[in-house]
N, CA, C and O of each residue as an XYZ file, in Angstrom:
876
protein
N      17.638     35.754      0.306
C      17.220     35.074      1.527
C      16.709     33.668      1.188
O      15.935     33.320      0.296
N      17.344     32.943      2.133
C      16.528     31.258      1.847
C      15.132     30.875      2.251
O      14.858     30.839      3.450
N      14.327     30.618      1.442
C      13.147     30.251      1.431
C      13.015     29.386      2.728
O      13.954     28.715      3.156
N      12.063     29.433      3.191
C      11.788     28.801      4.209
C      10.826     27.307      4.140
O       9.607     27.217      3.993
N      11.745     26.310      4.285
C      10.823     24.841      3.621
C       9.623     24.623      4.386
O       9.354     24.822      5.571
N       8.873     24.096      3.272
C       7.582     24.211      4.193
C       7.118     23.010      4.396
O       7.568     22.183      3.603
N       6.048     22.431      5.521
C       6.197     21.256      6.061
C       6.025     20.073      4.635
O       6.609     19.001      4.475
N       5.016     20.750      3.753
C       4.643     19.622      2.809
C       5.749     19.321      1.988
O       5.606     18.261      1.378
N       6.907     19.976      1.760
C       8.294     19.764      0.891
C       8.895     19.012      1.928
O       9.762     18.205      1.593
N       8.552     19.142      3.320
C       9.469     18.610      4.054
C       9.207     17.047      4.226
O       9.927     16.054      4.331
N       7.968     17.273      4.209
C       7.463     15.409      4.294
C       7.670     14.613      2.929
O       7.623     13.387      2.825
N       7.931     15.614      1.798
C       8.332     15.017      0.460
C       9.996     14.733      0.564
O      10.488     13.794     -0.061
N      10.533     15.314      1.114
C      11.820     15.242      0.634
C      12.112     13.720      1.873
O      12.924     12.834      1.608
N      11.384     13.730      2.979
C      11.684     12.317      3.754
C      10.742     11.270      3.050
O      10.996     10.173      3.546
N       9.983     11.189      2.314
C       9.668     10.231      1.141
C      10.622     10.035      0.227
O      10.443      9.002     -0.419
N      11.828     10.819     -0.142
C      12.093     10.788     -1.266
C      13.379     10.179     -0.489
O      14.101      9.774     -1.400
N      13.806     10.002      0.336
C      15.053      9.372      1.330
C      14.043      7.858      2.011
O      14.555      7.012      2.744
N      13.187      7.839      1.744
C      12.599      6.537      2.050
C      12.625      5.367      0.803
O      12.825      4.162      0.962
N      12.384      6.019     -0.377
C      12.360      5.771     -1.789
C      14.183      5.468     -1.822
O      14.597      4.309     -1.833
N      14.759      6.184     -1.830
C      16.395      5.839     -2.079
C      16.839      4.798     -1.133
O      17.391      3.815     -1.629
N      16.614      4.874      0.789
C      16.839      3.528      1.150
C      15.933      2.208      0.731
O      16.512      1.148      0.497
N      15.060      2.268      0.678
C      13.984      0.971      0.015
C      14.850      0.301     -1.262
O      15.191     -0.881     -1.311
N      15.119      1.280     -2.244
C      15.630      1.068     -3.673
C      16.938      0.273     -3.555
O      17.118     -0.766     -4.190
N      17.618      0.670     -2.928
C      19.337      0.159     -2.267
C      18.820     -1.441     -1.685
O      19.187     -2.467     -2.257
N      17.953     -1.451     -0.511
C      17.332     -2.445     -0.031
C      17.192     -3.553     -0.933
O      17.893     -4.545     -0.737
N      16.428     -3.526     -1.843
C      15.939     -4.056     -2.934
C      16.594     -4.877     -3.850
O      16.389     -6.033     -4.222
N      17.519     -3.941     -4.168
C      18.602     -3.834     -5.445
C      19.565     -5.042     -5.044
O      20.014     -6.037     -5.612
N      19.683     -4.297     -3.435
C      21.259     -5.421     -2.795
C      21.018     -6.328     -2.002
O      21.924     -6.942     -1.439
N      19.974     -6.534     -1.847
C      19.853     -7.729     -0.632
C      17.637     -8.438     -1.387
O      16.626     -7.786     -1.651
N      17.959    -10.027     -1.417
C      17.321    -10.568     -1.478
C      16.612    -11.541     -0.676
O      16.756    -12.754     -0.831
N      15.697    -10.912      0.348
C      15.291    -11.530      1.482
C      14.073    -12.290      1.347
O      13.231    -11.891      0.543
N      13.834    -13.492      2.129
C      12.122    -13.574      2.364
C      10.979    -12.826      2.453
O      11.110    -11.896      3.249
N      10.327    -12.865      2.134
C       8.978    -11.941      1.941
C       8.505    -11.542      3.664
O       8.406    -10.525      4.350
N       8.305    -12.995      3.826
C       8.202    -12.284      5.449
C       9.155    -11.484      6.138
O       8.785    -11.026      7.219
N      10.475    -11.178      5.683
C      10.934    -10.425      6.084
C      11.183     -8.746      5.949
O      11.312     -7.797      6.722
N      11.162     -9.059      3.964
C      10.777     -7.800      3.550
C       9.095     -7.121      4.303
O       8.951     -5.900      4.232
N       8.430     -7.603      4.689
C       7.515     -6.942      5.619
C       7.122     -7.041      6.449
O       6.156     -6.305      6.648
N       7.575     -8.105      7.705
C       7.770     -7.770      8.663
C       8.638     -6.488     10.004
O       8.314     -5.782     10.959
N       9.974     -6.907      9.130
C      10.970     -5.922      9.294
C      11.564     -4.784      8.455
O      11.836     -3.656      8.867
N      11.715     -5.239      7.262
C      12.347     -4.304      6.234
C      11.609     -3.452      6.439
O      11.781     -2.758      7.441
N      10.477     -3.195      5.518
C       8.927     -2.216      5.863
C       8.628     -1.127      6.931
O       8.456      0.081      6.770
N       8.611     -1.854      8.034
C       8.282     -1.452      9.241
C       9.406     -0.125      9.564
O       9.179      1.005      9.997
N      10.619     -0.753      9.179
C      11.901     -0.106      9.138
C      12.521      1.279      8.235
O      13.166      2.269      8.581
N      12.138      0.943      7.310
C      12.204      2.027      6.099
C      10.816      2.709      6.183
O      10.847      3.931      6.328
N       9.358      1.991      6.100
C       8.477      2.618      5.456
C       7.975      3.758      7.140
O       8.076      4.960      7.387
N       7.546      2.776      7.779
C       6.979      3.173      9.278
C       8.122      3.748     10.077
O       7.442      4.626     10.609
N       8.947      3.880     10.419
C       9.818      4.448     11.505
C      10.309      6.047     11.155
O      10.120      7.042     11.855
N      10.806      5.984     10.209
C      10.760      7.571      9.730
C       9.697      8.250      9.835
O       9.631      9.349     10.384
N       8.678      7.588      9.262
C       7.015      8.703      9.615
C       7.222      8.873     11.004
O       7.409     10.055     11.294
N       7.259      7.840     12.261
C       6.533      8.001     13.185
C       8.100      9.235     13.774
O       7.806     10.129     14.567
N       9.541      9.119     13.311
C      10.467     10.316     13.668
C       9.915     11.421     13.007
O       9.899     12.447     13.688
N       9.447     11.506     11.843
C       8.991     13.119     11.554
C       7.537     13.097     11.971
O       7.125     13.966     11.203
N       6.533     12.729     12.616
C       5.765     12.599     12.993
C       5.796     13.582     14.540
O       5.117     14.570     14.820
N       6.907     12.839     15.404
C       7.078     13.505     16.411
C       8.079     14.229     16.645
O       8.054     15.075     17.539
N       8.886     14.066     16.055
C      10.116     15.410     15.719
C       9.683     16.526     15.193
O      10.493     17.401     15.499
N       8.592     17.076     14.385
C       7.803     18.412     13.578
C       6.629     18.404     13.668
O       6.181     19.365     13.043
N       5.738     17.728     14.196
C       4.881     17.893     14.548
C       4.014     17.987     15.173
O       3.059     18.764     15.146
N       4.429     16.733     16.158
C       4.667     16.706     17.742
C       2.859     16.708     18.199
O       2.277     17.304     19.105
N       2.325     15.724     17.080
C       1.103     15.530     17.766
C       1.208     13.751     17.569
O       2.078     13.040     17.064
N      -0.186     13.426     18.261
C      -0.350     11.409     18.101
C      -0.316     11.156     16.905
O      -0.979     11.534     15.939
N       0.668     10.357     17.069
C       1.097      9.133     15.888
C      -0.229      8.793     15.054
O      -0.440      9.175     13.903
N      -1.062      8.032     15.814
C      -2.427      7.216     15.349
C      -3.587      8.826     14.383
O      -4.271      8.873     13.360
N      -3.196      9.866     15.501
C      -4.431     10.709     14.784
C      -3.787     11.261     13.570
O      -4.534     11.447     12.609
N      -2.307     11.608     13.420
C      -1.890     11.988     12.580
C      -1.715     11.371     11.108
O      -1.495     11.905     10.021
N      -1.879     10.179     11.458
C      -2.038      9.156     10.383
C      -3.785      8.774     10.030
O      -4.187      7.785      9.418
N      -4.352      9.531     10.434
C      -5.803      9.001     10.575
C      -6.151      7.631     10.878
O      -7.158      6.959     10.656
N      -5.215      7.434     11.359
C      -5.961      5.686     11.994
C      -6.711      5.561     12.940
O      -6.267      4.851     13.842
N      -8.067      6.145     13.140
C      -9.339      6.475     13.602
C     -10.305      4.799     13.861
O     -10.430      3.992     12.940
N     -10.844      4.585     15.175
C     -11.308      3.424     15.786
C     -12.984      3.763     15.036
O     -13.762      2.856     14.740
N     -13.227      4.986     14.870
C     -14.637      5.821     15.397
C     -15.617      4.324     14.412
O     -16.593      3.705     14.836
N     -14.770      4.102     12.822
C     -15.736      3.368     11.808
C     -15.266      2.293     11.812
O     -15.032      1.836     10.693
N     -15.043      1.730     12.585
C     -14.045      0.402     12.522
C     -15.036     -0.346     11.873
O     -14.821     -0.810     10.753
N     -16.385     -0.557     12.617
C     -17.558     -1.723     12.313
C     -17.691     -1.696     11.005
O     -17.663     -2.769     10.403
N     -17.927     -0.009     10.023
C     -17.915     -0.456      9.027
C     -17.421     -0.594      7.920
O     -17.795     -1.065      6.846
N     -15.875      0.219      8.586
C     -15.076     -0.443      7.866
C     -14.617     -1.361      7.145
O     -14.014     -1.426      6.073
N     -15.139     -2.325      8.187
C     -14.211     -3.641      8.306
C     -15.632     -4.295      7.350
O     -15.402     -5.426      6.924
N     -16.515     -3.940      7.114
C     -17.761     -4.896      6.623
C     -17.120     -4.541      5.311
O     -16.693     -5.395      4.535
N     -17.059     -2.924      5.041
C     -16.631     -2.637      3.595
C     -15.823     -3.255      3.142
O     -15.692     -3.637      1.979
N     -14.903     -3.492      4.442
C     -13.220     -3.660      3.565
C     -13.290     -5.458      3.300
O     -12.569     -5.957      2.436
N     -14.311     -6.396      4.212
C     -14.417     -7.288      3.676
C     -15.152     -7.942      1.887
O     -14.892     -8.913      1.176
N     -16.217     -6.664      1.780
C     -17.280     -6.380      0.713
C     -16.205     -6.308     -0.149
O     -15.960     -7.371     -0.720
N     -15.557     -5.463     -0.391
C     -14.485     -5.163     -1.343
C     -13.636     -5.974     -2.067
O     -13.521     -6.026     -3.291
N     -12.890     -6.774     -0.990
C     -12.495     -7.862     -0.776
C     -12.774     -9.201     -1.774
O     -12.099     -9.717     -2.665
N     -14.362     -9.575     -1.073
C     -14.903    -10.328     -2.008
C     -15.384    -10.245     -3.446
O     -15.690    -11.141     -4.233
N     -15.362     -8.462     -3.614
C     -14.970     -8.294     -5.314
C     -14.048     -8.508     -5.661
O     -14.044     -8.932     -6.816
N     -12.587     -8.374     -4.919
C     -11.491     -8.826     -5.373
C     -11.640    -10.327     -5.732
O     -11.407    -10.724     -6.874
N     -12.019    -11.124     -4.766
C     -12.227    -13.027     -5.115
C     -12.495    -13.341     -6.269
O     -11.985    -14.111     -7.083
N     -14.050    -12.124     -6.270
C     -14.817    -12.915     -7.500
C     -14.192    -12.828     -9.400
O     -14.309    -13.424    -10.471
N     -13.452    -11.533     -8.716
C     -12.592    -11.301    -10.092
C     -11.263    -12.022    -10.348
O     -10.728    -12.008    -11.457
N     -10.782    -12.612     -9.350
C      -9.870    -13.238     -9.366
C     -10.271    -14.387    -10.106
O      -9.928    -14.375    -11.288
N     -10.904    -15.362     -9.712
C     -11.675    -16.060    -10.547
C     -12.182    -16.141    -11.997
O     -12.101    -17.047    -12.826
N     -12.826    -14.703    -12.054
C     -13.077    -14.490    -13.220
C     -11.892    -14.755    -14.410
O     -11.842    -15.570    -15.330
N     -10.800    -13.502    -13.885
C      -9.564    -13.261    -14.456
C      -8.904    -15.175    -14.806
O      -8.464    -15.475    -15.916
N      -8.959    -15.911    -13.973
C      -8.424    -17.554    -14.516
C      -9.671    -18.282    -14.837
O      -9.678    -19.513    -14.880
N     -10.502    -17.721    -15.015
C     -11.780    -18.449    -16.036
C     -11.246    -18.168    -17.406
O     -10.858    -19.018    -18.207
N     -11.273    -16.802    -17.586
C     -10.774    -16.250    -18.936
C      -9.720    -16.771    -19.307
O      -9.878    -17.098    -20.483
N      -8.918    -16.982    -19.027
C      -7.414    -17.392    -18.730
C      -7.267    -18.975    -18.962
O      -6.757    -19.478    -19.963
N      -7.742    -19.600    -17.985
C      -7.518    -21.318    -18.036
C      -8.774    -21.885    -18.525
O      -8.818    -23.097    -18.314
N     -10.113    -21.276    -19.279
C     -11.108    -21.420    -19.615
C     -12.019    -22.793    -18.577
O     -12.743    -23.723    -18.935
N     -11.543    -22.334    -17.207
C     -11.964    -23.151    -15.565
C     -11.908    -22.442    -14.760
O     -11.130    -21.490    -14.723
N     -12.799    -22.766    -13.841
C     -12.819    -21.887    -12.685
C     -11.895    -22.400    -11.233
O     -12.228    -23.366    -10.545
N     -10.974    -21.732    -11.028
C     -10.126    -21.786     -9.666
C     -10.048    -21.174     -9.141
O      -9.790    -20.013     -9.461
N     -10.260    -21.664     -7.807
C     -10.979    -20.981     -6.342
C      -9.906    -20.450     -5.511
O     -10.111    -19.785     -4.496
N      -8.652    -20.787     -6.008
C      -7.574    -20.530     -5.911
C      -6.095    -21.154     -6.001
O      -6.227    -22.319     -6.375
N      -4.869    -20.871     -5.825
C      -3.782    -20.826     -6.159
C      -3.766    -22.483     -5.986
O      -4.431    -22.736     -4.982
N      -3.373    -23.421     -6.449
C      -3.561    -25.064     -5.949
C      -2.099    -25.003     -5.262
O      -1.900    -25.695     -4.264
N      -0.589    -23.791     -6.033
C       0.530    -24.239     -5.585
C       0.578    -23.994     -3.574
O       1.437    -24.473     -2.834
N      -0.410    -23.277     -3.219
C      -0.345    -23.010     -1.543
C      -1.412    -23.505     -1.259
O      -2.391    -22.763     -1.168
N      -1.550    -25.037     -1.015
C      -2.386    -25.843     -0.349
C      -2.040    -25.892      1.475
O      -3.020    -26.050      2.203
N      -0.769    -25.764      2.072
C      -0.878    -25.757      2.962
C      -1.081    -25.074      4.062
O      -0.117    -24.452      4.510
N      -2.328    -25.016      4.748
C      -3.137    -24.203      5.824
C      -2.459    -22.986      6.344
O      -2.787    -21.805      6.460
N      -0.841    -24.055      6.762
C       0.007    -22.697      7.683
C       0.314    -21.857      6.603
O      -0.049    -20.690      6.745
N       0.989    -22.198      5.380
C       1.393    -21.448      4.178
C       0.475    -20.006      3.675
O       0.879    -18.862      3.467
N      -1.128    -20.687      3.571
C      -2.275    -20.131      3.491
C      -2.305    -18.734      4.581
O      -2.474    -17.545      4.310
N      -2.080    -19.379      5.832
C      -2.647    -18.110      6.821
C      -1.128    -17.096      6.732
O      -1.309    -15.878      6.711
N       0.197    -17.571      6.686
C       0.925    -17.166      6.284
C       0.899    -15.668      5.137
O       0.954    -14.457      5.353
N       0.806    -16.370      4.086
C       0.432    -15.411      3.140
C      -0.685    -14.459      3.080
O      -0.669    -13.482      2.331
N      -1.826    -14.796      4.010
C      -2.586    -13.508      4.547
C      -2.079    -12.251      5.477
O      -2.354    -11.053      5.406
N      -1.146    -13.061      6.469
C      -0.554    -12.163      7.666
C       0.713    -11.488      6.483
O       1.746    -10.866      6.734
N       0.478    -11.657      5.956
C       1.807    -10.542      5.211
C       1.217     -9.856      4.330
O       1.827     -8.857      3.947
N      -0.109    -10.136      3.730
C      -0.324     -9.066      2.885
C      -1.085     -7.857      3.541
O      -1.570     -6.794      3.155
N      -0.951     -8.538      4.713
C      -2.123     -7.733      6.016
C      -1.010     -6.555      6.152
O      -1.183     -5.355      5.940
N       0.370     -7.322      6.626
C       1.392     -6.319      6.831
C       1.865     -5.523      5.874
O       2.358     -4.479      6.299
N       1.877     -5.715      4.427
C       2.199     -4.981      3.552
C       0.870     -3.875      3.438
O       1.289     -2.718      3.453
N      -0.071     -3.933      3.369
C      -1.196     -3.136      3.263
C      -1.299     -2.168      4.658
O      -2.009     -1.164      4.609
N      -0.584     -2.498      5.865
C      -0.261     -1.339      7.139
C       0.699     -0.590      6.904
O       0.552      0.607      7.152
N       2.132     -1.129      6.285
C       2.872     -0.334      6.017
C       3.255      0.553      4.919
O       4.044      1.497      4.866
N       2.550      0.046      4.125
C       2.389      0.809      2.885
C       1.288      2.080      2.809
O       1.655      3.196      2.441
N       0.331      1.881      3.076
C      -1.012      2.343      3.573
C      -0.567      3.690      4.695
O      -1.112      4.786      4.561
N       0.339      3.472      5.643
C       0.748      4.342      6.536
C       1.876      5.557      5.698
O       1.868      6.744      6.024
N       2.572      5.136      4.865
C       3.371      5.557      3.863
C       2.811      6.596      3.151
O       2.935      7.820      3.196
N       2.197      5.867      2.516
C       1.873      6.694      1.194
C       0.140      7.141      1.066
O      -0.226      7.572     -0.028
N      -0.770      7.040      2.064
C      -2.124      6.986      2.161
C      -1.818      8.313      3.535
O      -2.028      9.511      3.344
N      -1.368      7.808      4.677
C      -1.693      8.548      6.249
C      -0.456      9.127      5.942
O      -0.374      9.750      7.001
N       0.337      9.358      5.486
C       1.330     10.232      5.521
C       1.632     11.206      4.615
O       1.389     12.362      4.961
N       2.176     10.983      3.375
C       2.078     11.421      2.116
C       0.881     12.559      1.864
O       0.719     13.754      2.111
N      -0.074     11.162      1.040
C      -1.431     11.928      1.164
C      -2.398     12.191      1.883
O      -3.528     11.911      1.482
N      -2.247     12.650      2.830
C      -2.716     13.662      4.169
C      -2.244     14.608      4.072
O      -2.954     15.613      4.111
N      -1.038     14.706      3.926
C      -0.519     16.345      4.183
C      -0.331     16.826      2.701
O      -0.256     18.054      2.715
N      -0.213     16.256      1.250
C      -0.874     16.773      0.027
C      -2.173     17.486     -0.089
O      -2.189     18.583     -0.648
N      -3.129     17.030      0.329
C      -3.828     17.608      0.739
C      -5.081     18.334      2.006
O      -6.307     18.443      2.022
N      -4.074     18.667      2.853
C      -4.075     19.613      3.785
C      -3.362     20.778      2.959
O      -3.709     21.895      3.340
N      -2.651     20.766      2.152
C      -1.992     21.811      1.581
C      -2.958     22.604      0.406
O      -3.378     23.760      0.364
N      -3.127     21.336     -0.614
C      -3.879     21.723     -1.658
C      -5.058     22.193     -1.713
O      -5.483     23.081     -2.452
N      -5.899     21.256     -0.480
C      -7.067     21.072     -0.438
C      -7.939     20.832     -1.688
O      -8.940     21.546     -1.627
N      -7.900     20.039     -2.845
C      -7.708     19.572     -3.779
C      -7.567     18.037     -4.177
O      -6.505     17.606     -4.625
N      -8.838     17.124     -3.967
C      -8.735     15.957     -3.600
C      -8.085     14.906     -4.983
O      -7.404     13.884     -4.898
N      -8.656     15.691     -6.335
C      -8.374     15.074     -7.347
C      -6.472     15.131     -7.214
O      -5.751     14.144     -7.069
N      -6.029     16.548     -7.315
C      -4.772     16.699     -7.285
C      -3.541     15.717     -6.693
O      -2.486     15.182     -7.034
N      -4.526     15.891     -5.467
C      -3.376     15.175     -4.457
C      -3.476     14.133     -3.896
O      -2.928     13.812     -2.841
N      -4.652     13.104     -4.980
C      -4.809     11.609     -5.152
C      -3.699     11.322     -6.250
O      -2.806     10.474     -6.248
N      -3.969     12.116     -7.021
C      -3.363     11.797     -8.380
C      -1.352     11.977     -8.104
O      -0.478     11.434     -8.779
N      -1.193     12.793     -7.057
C       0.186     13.198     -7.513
C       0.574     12.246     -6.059
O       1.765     12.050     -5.817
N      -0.411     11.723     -5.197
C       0.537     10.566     -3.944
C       0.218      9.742     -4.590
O       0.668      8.922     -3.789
N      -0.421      8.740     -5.849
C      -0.774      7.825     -6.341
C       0.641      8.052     -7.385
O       1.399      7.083     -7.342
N       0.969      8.880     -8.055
C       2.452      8.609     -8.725
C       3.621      8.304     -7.753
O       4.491      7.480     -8.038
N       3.603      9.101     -6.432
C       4.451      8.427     -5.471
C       4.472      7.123     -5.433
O       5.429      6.393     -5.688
N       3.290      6.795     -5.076
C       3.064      5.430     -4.539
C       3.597      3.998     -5.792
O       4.019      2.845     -5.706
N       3.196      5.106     -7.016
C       3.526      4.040     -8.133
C       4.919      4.175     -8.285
O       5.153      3.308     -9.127
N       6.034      4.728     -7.999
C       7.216      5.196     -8.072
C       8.106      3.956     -6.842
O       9.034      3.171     -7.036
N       7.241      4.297     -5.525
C       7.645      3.579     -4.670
C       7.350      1.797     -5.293
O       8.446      1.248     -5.173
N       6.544      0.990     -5.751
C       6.614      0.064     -6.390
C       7.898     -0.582     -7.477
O       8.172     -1.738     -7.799
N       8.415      0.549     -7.792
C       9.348      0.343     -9.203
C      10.553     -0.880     -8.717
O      10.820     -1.893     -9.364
N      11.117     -0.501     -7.524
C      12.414     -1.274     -6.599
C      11.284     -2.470     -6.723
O      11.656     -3.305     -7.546
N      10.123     -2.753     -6.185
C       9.688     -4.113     -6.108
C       9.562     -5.125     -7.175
O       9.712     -6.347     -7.160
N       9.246     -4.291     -8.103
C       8.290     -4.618     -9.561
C       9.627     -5.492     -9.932
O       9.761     -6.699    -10.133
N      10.647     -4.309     -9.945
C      11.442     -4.294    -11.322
C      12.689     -5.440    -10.815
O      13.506     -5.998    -11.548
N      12.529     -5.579     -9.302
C      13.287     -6.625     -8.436
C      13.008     -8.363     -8.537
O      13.863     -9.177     -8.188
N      11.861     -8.686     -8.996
C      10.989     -9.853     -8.898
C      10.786    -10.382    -10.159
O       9.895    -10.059    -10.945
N      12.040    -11.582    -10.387
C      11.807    -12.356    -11.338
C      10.797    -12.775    -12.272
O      10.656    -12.738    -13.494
N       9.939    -13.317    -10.970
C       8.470    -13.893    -11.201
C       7.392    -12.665    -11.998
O       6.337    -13.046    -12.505
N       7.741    -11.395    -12.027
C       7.042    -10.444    -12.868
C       8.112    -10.250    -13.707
O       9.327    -10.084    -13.594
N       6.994    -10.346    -14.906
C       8.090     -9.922    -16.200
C       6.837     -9.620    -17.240
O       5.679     -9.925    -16.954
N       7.142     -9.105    -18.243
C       6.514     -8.494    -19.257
C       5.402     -8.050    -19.333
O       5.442     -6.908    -18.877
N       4.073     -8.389    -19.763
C       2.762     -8.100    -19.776
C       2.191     -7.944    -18.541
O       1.250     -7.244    -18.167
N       3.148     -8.961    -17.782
C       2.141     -9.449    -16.377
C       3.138     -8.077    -15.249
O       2.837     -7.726    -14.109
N       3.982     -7.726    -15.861
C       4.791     -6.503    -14.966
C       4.086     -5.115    -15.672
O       4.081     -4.186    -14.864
N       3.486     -4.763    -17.004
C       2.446     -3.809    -17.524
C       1.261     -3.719    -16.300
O       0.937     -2.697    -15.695
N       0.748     -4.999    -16.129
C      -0.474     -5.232    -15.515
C      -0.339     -4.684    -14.181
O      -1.076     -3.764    -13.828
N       0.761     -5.292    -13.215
C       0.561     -4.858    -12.234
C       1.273     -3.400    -11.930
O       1.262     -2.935    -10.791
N       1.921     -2.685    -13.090
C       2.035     -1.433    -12.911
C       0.825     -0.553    -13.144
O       0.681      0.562    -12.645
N      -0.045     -1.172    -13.965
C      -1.444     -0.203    -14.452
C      -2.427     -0.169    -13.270
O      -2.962      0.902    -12.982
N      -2.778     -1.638    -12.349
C      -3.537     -2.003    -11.101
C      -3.278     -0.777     -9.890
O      -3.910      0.175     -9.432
N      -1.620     -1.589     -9.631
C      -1.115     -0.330     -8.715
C      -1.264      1.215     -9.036
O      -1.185      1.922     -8.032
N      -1.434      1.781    -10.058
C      -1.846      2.963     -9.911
C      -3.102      3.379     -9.932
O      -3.439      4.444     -9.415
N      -4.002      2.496    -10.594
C      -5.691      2.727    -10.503
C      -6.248      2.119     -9.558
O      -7.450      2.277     -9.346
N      -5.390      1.205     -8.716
C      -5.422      1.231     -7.275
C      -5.183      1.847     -6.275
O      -5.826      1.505     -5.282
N      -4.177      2.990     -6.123
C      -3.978      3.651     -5.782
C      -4.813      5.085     -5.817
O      -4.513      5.884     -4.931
N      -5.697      5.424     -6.637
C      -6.320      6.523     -7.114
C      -7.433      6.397     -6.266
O      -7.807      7.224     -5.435
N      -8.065      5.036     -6.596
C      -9.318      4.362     -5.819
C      -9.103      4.848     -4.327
O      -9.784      5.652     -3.690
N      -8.153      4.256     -4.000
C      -7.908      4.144     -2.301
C      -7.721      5.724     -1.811
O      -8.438      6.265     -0.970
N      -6.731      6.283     -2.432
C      -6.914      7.879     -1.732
C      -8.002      8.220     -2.024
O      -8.228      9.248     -1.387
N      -9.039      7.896     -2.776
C     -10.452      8.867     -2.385
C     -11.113      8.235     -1.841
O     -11.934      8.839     -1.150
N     -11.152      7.097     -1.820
C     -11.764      6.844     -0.380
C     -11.253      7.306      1.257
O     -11.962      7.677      2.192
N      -9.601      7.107      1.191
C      -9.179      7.593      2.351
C      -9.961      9.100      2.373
O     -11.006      9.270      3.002
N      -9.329     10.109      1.632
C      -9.848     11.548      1.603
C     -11.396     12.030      1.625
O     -11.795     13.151      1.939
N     -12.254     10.802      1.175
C     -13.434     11.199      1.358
C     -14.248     10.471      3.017
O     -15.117     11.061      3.659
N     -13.746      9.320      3.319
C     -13.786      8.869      4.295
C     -13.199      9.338      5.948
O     -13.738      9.259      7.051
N     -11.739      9.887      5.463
C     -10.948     10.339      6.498
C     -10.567      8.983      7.345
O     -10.364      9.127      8.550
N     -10.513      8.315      7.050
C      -9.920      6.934      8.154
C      -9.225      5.933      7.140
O      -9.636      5.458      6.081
N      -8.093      5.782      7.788
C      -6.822      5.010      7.068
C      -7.302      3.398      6.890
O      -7.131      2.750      5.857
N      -8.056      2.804      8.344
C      -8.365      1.930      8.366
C      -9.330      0.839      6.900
O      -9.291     -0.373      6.689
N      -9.980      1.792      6.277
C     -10.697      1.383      5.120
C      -9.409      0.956      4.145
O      -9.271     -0.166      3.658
N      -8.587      1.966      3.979
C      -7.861      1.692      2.591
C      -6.582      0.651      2.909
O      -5.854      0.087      2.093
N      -6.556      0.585      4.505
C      -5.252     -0.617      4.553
C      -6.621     -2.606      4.507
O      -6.248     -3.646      3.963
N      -7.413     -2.506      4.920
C      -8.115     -3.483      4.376
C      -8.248     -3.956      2.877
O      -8.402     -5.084      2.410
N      -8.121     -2.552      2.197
C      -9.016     -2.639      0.695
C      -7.272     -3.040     -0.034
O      -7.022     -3.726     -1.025
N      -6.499     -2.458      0.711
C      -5.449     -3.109      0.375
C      -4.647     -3.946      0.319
O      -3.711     -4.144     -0.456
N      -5.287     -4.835      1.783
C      -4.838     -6.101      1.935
C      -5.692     -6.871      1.148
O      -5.260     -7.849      0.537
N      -6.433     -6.654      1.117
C      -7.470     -7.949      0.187
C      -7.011     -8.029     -1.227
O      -7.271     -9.035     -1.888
N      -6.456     -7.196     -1.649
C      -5.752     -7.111     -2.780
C      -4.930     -7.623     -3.381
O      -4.802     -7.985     -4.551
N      -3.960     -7.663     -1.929
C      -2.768     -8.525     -2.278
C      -3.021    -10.034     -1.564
O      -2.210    -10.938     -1.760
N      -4.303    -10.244     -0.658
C      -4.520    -11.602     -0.750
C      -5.094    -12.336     -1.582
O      -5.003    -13.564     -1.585
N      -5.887    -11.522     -2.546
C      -6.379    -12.531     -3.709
C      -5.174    -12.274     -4.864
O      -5.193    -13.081     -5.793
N      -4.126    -11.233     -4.903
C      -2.764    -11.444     -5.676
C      -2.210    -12.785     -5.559
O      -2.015    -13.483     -6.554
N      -2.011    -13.079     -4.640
C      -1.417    -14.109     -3.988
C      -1.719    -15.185     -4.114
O      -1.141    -15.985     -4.849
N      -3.007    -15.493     -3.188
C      -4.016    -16.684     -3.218
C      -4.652    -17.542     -4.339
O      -5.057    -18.693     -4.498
N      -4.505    -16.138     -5.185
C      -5.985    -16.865     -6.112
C      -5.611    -16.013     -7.269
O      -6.431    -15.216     -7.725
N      -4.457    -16.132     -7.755
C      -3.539    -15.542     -9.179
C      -2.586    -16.402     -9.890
O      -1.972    -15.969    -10.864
């Protein structure tokens, strides 16, 4: 008799068809950034959740993803707090580095460029965050109930899902492609326990945008 799949294989195996179109994406087509997350993203990462979302499960989008209003206030203080540890290390990291302190990137001096590159890391940190944080690991552990476990095994997802990006982008190469494979996963570890101990998505898509705005900004 055939085993009967159970929802958490089932939400793995539409990760694992999200992972194969992304990878193809990647591989064969070289787009603008704003596009890879405006649209690409939204497309591959977000639209399938929100079809198996309401195709099997058939409850709200927003609660099912824990994207919860209830902590917004302090969320948003944390996720700025956080944030500004990201700055200060950024800094740090090109003190060590250029033995000077820069406050940031000098090559994106221009304002629109500037707010630009925030509104996308904003968007990469929703759609990613919805992926592999409110989707993934939510229902890892609802299963396991097992917070170490099923940080640790959606944080190899998540580092898996990176590989098409990493390994796509000229501009990373050697030490500095080590680095941001080691970040992304001890970034990733960080953020599901906060999601899992917090329960609201909203913290870890902040803590994740700030991440990739001082990547960006001030790297």
């Amino acid at each position: 008799m055939k085993e009967k799949t159970t929802p958490t294989q089932r939400a793995l195996n539409l990760w694992a068809i999200i992972l194969i179109f992304w990878s193809i994406y990647r591989v064969n087509f070289k787009l603008p950034d704003w596009f890879d997350e405006f649209i690409a993203k939204p497309l591959v990462f977000v639209l399938p959740v929100y079809w198996y979302i309401k195709r099997y499960e058939k409850v709200n989008f927003f609660s099912a993803l824990s994207l919860k209003a209830t902590k917004i206030k302090s969320d948003i203080f944390m996720g700025f707090l956080i944030g500004g540890l990201f700055y200060l290390a950024a800094i740090l990291a090109n003190f060590l580095k250029y033995k000077k302190f820069i406050f940031f990137n000098r090559s994106i001096s221009d304002p629109k460029l500037i707010t630009l590159t925030i509104i996308i890391a904003l968007a990469t940190g929703v759609s990613e965050e919805i992926l592999s944080r409110g989707f993934v690991l939510k229902r890892l552990y609802q299963e396991s109930k097992n917070i170490f476990t099923s940080s640790f095994f959606a944080s190899i997802l998540y580092f898996f899902l990176h590989i098409p990006m990493l390994s796509t982008n000229p501009k990373i190469t050697g030490s500095l492609l080590l680095f941001f494979m080691a970040t992304d996963l001890v970034l990733s570890l960080i953020i599901s326990f906060i999601f899992l101990g917090g329960g609201s998505l909203i913290l870890p898509i902040l803590i994740h945008s700030f991440y990739n705005i001082a990547i960006l900004l001030f790297i």
